[in-house]
HTML snippet that shows the backbone in 3Dmol.js (N, CA, C, O; Angstrom):
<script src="https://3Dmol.org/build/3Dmol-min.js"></script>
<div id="view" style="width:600px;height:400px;position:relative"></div>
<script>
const pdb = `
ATOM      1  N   UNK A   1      38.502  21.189 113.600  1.00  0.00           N
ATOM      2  CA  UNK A   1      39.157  21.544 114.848  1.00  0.00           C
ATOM      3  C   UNK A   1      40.519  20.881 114.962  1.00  0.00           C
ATOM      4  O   UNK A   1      41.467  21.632 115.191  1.00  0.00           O
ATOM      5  N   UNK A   2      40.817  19.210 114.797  1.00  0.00           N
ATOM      6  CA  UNK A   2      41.812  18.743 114.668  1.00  0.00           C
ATOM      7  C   UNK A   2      42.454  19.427 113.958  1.00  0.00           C
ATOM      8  O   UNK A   2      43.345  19.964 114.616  1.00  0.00           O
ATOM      9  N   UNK A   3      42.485  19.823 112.477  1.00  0.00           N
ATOM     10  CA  UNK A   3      43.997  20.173 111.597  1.00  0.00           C
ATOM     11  C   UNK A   3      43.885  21.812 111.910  1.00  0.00           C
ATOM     12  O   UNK A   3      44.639  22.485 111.207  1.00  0.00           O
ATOM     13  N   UNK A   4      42.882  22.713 113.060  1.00  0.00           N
ATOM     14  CA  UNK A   4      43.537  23.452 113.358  1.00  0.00           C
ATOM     15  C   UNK A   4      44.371  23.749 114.788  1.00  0.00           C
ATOM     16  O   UNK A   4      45.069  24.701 115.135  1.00  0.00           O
ATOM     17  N   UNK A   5      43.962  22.444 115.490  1.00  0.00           N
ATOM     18  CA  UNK A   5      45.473  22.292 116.241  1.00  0.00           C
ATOM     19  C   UNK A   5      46.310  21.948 115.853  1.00  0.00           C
ATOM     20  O   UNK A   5      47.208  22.452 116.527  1.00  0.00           O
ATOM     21  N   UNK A   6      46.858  21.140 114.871  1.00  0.00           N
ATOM     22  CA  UNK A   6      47.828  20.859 114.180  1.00  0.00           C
ATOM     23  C   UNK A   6      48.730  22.099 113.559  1.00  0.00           C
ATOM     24  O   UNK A   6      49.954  22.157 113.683  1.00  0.00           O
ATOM     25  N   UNK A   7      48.010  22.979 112.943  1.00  0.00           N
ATOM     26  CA  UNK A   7      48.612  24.040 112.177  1.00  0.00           C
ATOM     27  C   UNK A   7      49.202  25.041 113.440  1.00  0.00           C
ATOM     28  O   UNK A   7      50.176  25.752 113.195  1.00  0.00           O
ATOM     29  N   UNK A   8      48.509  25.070 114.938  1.00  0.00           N
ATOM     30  CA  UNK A   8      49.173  25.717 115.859  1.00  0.00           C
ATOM     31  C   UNK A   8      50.291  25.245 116.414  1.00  0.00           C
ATOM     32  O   UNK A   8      51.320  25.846 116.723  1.00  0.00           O
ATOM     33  N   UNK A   9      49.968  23.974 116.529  1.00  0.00           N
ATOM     34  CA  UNK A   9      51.361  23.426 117.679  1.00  0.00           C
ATOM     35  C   UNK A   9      52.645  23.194 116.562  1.00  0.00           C
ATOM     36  O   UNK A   9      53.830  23.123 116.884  1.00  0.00           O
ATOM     37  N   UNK A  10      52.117  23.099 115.202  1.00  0.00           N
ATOM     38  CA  UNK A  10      53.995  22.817 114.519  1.00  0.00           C
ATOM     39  C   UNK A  10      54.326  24.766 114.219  1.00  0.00           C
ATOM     40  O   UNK A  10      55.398  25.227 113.829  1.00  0.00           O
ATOM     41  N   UNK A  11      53.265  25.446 114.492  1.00  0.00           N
ATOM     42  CA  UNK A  11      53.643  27.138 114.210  1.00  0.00           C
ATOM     43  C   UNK A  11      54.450  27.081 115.606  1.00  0.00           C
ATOM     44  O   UNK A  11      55.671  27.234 115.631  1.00  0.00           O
ATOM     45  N   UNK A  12      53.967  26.936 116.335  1.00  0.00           N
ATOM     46  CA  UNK A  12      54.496  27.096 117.964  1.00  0.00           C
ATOM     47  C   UNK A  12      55.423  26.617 117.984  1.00  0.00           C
ATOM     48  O   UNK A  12      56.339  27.256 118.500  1.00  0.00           O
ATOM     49  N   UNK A  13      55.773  25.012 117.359  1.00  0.00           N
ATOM     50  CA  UNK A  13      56.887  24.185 118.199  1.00  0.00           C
ATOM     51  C   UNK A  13      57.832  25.617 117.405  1.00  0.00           C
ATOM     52  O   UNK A  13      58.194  26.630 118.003  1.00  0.00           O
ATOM     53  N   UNK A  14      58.020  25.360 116.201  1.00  0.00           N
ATOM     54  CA  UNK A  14      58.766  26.202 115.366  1.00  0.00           C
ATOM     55  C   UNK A  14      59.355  27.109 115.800  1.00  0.00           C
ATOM     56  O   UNK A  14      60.566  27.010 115.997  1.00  0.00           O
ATOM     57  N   UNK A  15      58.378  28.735 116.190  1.00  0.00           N
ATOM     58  CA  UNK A  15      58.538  29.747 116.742  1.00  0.00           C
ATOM     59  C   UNK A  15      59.448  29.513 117.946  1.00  0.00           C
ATOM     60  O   UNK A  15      60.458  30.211 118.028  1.00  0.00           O
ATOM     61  N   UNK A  16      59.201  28.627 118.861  1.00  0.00           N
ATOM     62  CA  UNK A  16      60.004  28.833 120.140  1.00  0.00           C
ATOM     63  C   UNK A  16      61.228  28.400 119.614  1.00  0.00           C
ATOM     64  O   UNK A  16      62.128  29.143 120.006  1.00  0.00           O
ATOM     65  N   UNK A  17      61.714  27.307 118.730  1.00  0.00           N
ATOM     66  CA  UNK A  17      62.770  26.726 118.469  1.00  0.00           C
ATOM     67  C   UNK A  17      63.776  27.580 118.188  1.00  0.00           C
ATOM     68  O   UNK A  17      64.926  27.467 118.613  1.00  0.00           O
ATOM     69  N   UNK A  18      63.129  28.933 117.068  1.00  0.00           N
ATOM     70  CA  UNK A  18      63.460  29.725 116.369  1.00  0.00           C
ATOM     71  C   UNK A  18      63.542  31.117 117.426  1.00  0.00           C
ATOM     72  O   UNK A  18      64.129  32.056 116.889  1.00  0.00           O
ATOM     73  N   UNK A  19      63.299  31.254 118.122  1.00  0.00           N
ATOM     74  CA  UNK A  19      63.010  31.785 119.367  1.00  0.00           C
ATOM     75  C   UNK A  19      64.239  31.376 120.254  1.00  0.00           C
ATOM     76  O   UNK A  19      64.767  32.278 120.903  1.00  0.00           O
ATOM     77  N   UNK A  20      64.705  30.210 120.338  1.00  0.00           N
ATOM     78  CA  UNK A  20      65.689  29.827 121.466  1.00  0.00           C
ATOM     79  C   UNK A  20      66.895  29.720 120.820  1.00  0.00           C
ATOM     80  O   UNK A  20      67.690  28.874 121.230  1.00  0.00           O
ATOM     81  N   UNK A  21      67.198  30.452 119.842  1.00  0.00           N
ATOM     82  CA  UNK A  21      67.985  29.964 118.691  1.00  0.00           C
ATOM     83  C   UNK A  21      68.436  28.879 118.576  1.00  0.00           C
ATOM     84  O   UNK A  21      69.663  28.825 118.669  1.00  0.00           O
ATOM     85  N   UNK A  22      67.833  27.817 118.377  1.00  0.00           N
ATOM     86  CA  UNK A  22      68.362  26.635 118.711  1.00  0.00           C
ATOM     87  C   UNK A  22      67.805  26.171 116.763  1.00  0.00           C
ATOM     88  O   UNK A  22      66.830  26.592 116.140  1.00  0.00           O
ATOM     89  N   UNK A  23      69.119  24.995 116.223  1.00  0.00           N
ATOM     90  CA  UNK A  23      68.837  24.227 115.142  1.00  0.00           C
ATOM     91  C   UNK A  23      67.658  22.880 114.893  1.00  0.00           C
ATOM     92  O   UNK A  23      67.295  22.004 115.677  1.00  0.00           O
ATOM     93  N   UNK A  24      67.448  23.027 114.126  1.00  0.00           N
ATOM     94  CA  UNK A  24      66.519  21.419 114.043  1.00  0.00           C
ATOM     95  C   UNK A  24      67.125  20.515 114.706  1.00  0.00           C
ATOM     96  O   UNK A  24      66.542  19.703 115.425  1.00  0.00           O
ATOM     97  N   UNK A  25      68.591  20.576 114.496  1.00  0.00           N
ATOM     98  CA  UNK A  25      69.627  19.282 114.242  1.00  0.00           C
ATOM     99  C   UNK A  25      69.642  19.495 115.873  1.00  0.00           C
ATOM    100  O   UNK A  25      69.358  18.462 116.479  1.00  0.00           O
ATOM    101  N   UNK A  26      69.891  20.524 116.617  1.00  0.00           N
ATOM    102  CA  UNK A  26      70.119  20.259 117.981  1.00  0.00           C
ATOM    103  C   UNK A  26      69.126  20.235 118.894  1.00  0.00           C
ATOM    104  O   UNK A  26      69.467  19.968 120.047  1.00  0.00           O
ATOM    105  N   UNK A  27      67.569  20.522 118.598  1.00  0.00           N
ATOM    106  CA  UNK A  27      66.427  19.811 119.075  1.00  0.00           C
ATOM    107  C   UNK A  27      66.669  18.605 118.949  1.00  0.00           C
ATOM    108  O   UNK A  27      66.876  17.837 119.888  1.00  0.00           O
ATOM    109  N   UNK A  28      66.666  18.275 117.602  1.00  0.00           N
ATOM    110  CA  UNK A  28      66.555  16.436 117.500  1.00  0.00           C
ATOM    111  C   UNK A  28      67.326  15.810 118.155  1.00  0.00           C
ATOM    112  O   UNK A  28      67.012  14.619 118.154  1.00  0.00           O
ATOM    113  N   UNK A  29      68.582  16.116 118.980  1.00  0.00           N
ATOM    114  CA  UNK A  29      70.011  15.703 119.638  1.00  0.00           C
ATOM    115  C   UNK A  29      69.696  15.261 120.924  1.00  0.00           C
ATOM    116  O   UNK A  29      70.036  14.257 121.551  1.00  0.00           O
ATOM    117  N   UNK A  30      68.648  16.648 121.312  1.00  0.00           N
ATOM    118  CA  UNK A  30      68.024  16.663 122.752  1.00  0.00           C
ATOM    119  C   UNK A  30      66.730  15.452 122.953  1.00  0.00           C
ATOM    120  O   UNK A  30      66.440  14.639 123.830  1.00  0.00           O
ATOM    121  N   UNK A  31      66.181  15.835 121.660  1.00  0.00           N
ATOM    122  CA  UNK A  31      65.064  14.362 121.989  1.00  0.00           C
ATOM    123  C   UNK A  31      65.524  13.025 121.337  1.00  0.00           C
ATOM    124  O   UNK A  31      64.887  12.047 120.946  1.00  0.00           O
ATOM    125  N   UNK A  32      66.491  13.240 121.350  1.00  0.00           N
ATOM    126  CA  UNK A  32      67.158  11.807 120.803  1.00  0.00           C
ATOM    127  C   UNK A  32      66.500  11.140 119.792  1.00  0.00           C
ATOM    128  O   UNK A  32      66.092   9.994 119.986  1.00  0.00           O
ATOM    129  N   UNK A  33      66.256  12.007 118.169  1.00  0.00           N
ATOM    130  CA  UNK A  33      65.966  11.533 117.377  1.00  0.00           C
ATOM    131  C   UNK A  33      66.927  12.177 116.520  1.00  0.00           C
ATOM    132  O   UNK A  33      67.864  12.891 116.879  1.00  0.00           O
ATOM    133  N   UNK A  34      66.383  11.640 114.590  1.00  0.00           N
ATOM    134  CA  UNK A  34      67.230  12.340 113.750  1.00  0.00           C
ATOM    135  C   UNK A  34      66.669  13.800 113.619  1.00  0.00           C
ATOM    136  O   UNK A  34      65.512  14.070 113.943  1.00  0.00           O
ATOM    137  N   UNK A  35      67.572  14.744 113.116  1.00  0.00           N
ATOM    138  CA  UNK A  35      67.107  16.138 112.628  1.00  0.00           C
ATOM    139  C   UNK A  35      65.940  16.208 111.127  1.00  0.00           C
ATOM    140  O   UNK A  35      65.237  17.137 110.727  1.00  0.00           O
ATOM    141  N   UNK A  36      66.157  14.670 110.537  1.00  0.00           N
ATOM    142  CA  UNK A  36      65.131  14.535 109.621  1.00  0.00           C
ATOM    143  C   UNK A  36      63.634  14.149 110.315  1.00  0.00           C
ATOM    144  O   UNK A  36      62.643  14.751 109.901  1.00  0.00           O
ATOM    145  N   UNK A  37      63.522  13.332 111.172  1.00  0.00           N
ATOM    146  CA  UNK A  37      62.343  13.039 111.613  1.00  0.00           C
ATOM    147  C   UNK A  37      61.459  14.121 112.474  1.00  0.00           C
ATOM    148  O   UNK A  37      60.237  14.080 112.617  1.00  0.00           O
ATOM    149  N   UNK A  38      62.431  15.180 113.058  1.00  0.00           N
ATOM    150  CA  UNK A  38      62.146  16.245 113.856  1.00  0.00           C
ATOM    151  C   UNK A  38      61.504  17.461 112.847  1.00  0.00           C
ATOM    152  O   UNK A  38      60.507  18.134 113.104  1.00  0.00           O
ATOM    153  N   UNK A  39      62.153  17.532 111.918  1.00  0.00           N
ATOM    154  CA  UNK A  39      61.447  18.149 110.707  1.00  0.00           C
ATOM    155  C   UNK A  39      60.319  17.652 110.341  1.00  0.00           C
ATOM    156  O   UNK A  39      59.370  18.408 110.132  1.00  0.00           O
ATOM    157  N   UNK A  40      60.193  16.200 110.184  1.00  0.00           N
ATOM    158  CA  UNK A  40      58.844  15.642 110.068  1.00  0.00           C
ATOM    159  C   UNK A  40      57.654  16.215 110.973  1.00  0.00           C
ATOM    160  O   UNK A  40      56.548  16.440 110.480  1.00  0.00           O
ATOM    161  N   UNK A  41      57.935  16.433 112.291  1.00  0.00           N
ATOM    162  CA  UNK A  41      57.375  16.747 113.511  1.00  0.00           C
ATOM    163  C   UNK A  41      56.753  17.918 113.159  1.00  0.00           C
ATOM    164  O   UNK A  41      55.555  18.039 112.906  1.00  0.00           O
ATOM    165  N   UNK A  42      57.849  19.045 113.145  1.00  0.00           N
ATOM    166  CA  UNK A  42      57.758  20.535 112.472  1.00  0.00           C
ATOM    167  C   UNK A  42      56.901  20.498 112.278  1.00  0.00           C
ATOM    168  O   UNK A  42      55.924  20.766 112.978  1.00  0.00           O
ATOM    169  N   UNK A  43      57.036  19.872 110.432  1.00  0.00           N
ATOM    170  CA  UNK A  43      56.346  20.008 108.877  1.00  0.00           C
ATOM    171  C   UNK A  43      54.945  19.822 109.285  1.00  0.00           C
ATOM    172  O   UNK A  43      54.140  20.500 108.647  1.00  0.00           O
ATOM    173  N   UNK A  44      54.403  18.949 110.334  1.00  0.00           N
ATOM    174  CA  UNK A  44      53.064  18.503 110.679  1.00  0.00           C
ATOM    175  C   UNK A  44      52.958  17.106 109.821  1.00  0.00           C
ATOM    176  O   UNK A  44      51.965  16.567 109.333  1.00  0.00           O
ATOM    177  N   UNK A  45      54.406  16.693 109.815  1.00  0.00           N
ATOM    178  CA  UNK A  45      53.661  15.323 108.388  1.00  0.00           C
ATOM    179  C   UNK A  45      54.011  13.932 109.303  1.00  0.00           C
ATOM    180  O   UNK A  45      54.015  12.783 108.862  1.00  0.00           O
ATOM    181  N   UNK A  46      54.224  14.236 110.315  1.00  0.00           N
ATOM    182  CA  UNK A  46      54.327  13.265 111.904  1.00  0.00           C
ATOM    183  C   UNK A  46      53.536  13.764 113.102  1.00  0.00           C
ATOM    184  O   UNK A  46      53.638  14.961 113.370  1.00  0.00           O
ATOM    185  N   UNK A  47      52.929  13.160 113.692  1.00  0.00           N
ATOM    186  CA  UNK A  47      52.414  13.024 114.461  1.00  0.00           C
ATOM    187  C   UNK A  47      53.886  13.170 115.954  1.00  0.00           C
ATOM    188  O   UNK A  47      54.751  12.347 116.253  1.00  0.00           O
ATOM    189  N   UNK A  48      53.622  14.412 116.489  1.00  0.00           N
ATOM    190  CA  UNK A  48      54.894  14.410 118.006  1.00  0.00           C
ATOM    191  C   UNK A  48      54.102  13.328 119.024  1.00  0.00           C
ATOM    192  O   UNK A  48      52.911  13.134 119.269  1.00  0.00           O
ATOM    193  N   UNK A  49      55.257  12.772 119.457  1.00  0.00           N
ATOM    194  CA  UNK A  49      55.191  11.471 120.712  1.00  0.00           C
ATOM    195  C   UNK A  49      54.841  12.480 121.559  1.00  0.00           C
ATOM    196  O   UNK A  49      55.489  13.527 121.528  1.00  0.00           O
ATOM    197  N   UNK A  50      53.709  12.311 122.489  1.00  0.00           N
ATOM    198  CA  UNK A  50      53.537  12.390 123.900  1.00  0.00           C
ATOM    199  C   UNK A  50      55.375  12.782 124.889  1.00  0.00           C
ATOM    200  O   UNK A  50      55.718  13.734 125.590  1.00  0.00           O
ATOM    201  N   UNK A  51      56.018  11.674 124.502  1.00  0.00           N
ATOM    202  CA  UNK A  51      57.299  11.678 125.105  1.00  0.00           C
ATOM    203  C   UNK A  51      58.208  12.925 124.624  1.00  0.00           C
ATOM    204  O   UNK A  51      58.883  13.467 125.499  1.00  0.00           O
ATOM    205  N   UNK A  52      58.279  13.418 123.325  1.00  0.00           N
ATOM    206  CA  UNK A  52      58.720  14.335 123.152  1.00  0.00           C
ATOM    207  C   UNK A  52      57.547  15.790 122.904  1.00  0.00           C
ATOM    208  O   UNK A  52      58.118  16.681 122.275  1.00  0.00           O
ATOM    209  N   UNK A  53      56.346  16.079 123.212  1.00  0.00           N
ATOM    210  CA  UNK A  53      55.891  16.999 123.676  1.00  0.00           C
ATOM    211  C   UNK A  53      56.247  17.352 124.964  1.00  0.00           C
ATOM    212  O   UNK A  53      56.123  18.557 125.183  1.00  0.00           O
ATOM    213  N   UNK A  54      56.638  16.700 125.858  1.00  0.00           N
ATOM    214  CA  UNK A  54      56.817  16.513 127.425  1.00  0.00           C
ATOM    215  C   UNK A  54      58.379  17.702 127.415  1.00  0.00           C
ATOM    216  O   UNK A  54      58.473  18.870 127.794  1.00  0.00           O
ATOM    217  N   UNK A  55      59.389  16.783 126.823  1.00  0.00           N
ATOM    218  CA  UNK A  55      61.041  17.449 126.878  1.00  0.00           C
ATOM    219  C   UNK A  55      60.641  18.542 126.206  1.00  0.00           C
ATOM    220  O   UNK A  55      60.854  19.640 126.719  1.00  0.00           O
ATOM    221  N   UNK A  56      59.913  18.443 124.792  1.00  0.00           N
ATOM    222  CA  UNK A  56      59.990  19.955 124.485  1.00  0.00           C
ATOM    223  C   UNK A  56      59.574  21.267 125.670  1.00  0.00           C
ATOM    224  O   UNK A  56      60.237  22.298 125.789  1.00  0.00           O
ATOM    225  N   UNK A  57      58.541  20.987 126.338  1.00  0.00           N
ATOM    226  CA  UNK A  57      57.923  21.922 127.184  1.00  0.00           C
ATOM    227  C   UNK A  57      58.618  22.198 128.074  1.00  0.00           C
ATOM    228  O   UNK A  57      58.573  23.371 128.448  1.00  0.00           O
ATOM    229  N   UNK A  58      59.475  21.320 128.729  1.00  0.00           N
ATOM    230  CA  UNK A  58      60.813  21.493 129.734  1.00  0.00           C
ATOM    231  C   UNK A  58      61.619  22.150 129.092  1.00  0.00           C
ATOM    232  O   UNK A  58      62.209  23.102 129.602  1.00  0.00           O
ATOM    233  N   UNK A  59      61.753  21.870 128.174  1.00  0.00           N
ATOM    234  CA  UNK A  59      63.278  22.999 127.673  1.00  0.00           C
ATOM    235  C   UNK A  59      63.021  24.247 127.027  1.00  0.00           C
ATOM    236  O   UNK A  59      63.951  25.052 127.029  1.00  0.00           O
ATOM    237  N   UNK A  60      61.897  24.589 126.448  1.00  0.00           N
ATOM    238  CA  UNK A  60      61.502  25.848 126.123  1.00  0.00           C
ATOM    239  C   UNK A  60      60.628  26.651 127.290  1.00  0.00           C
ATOM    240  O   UNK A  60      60.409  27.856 127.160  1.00  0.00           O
ATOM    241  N   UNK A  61      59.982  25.649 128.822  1.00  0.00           N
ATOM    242  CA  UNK A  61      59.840  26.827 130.120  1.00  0.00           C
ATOM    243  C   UNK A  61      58.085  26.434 129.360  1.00  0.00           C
ATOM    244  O   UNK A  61      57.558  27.226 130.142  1.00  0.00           O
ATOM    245  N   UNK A  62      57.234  26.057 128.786  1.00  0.00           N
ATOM    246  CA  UNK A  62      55.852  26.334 128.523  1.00  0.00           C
ATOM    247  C   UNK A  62      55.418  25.524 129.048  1.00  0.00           C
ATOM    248  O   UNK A  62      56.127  24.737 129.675  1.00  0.00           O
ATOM    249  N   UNK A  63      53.871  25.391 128.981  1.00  0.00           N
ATOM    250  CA  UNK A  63      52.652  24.728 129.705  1.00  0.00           C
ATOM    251  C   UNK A  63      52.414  23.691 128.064  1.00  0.00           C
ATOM    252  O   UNK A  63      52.917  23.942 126.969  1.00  0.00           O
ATOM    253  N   UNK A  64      51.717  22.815 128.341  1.00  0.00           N
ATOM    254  CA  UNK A  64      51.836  21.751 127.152  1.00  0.00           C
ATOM    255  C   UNK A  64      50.573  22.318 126.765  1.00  0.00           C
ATOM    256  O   UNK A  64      50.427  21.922 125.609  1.00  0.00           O
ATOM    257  N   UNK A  65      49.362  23.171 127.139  1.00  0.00           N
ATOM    258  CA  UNK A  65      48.484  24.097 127.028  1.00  0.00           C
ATOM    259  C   UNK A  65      49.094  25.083 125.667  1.00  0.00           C
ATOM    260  O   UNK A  65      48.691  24.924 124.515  1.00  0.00           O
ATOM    261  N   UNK A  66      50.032  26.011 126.034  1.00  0.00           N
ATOM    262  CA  UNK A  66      50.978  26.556 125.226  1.00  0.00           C
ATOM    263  C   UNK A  66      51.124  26.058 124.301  1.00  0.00           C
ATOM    264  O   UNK A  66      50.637  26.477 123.250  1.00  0.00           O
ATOM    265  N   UNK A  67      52.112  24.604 124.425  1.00  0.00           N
ATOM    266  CA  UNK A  67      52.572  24.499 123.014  1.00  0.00           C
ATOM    267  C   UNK A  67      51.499  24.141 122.458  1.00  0.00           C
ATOM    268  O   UNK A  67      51.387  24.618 121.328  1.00  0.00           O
ATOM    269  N   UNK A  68      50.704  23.531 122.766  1.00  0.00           N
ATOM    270  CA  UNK A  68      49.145  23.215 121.742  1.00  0.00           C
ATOM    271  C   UNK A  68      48.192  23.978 121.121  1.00  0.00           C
ATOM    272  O   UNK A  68      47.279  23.612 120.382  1.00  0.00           O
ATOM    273  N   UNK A  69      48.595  25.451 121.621  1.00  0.00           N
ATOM    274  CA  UNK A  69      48.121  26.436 121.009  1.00  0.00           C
ATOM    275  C   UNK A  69      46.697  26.680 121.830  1.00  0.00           C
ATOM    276  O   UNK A  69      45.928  27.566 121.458  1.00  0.00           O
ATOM    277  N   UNK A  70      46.342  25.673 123.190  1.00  0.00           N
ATOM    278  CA  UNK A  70      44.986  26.116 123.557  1.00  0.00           C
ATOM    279  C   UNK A  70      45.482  27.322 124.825  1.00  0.00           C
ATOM    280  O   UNK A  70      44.361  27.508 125.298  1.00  0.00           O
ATOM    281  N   UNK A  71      46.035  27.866 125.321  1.00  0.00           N
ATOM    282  CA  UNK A  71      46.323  29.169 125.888  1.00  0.00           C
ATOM    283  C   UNK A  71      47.423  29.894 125.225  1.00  0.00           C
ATOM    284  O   UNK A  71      48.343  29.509 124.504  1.00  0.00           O
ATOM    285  N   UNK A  72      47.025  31.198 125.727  1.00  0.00           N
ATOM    286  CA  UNK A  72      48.103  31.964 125.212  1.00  0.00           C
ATOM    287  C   UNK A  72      49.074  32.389 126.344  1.00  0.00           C
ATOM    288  O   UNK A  72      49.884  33.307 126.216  1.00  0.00           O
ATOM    289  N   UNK A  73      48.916  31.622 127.492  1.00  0.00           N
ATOM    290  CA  UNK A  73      49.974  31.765 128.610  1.00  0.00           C
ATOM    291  C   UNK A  73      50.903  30.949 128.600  1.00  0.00           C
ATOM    292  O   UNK A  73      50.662  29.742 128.618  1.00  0.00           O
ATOM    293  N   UNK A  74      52.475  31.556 128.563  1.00  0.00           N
ATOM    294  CA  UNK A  74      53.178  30.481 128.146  1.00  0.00           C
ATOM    295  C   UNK A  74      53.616  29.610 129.500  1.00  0.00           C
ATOM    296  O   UNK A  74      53.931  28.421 129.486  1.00  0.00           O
ATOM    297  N   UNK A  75      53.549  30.688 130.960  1.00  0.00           N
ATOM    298  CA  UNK A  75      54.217  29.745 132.211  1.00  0.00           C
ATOM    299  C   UNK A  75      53.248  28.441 132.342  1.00  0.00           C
ATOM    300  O   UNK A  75      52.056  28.302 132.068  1.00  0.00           O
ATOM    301  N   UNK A  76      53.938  27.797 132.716  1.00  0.00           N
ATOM    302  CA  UNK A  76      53.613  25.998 133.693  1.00  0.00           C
ATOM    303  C   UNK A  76      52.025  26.998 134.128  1.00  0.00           C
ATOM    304  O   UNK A  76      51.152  26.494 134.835  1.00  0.00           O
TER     305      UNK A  76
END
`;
const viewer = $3Dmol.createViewer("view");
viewer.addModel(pdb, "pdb");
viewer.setStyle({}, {cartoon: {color: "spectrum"}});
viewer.zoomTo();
viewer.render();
</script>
């Protein structure tokens, strides 16, 4: 069950990123990390902070439900 939430929420973070046309490099800008470690995030080979699941969901408009892949409704 764990590594198949994992395989949803870095498909998801992805998709919306790719979705908002937005770069790795300028996610990572917004959560105030590097564009390498944010890739880490992506890739699934990091574990996302609580703190940056939070900004992500604010700036892409989703429910943290959403990005975790346990609904398929994306509003709050």
């Amino acid at each position: 069950m764990e590594e198949v939430l994992r395989v949803d929420y870095v498909r998801i973070m992805r998709d919306l990123r790719e979705d908002a046309d937005l770069t790795q490099q300028q996610v990572a800008e917004i959560l105030g990390t590097s564009q390498t470690m944010y890739a880490r995030y992506e890739r699934g080979a990091n574990e996302l902070p609580v703190h940056h699941l939070l900004a992500l969901c604010r700036l892409y408009h989703v429910s943290a439900d959403y990005f975790l892949g346990l609904t398929k409704r994306r509003d709050k």
